[in-house]
C-alpha positions, 0 to 999 in steps of 0.5 A: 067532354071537355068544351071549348068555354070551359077550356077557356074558364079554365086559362088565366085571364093574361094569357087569353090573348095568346092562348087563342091566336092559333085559334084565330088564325086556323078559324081565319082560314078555315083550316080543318085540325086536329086537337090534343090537350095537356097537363104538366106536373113540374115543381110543385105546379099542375100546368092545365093550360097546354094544347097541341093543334095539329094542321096537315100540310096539305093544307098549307103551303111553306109560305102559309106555314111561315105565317104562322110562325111570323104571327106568332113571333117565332125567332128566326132560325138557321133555314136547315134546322126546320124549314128546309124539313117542311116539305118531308112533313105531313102535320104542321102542330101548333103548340100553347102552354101557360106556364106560370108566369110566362107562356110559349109557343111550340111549331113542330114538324111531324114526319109520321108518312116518312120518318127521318132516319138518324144516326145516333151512334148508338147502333139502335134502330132510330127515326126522326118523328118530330122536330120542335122549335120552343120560344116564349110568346113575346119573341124572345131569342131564347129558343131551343130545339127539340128532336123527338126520336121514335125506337121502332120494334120494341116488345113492351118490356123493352119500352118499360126498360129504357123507360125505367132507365130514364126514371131511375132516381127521380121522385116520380119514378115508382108511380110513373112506372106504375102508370106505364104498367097499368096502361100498357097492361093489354097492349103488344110493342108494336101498338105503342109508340116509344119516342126519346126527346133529344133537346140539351140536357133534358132526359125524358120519353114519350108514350103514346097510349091512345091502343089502351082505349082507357080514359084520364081518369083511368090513370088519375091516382098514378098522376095524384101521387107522382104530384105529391112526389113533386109537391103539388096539391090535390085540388087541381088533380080533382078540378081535372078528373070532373072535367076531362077525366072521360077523355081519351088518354093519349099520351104521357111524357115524363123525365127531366126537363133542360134544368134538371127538374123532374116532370110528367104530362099527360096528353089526351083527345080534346074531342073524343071520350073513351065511351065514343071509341070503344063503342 
């Protein structure tokens, strides 16, 4: 299991200070969390320095969620695009990555109790899961949203058919495919969660694959070779495998980004292993 020194030992010493605010502020007022942790493979980088802290709203009044976001800088945004949402919302999620130069923030609403049903003129079945707002961590007033849109009822050939649509072309197609394969190989639809992120030109899905019950390293050979795909050396795969690679595989997002580039990430559970869930 990953610990929380090693996370640490793992982030790069100017973007400590920012990496560990949230920390601070939950640990401050005592929140009780849930913990996901990241790795993205974009342009020849492996981006280790990626958490997700997940608040339930119960905890937290609106003014006590517009705390954090005024101490974590977050832009002031139109009302309507994500506040006026909050009181639909179930989870608060905090989001950090470093990446390379630079780092971000991310505050995301989470309507899992009570999706938000969307009109995507597409006559598909959508519903509004999450609603992110990005921004960098020194306030800048280049922010975006993000939609994350949840296709319920999809058989797992379907899933694999749209995720298939958004890979076509790009250099980690064949071991992403691979990967979706290999990890949903036991799992029925309706045990998965199929998301598409509407956020400007970006083009990308999101599976969540916590069913598969499998380990990181279970899918580290895919990540090596789609990453050989987007030029990035081995060493930082092998680092990840020795410390995480018995956590919990969670999530995989792949695609393209808003500028086009092509990109994957794989999420996991901070504090469990696969061993501590399937036994």
């Amino acid at each position: 299991m990953a610990t929380f020194a090693t996370i640490v030992r793992m982030t790069d010493q100017h973007a400590k200070e920012y990496s560990l605010l949230p920390f601070a502020i939950c640990q401050e007022w005592q929140l009780q969390v849930g913990y996901e942790r990241s790795f993205k493979v974009q342009s020849g980088k492996v981006l280790s320095n990626r958490y997700l802290i997940g608040i339930p709203t119960e905890q937290l009044t609106s003014d006590r969620a517009r705390e954090i976001a005024r101490r974590l800088a977050m832009p002031e945004i139109d009302e309507r695009l994500f506040w006026g949402l909050y009181p639909n919302a179930n989870l608060l999620l905090i989001g950090f990555e470093d990446s390379e130069p630079g780092c971000v923030y991310k505050l995301y609403l989470e309507f899992d109790d009570q999706p938000i049903s969307v009109n995507s003129g597409q006559g598909a079945d959508q519903r509004l899961l999450h609603r992110g707002v990005k921004w960098n961590v020194t306030g800048s007033s280049n922010w975006r949203i993000s939609d994350y849109r949840w296709h319920p009822g999809m058989a797992t050939d379907e899933i694999s058919h749209r995720i298939n649509s958004i890979l076509a072309g790009t250099m980690i197609e064949h071991p992403i495919n691979d990967l979706v394969n290999h990890a949903t190989a036991n799992i029925d639809g309706d045990q998965l969660r199929y998301l598409e992120v509407v956020e400007g030109n970006r083009r990308s899905f999101d599976l969540n694959l916590y069913a598969s019950g499998l380990p990181v390293l279970s899918v580290m050979d895919y990540c090596r070779h789609a990453g050989a795909g987007l030029g990035a050396s081995m060493e930082p795969f092998d680092q990840l495998e020795s410390i995480v690679g018995r956590q919990l595989l969670g999530h995989l997002a792949a695609g393209l980004d808003s500028k086009g580039n092509d990109f994957f990430t794989v999420y996991y559970d901070a504090t469990a292993s696969s061993e501590s869930v399937s036994g």
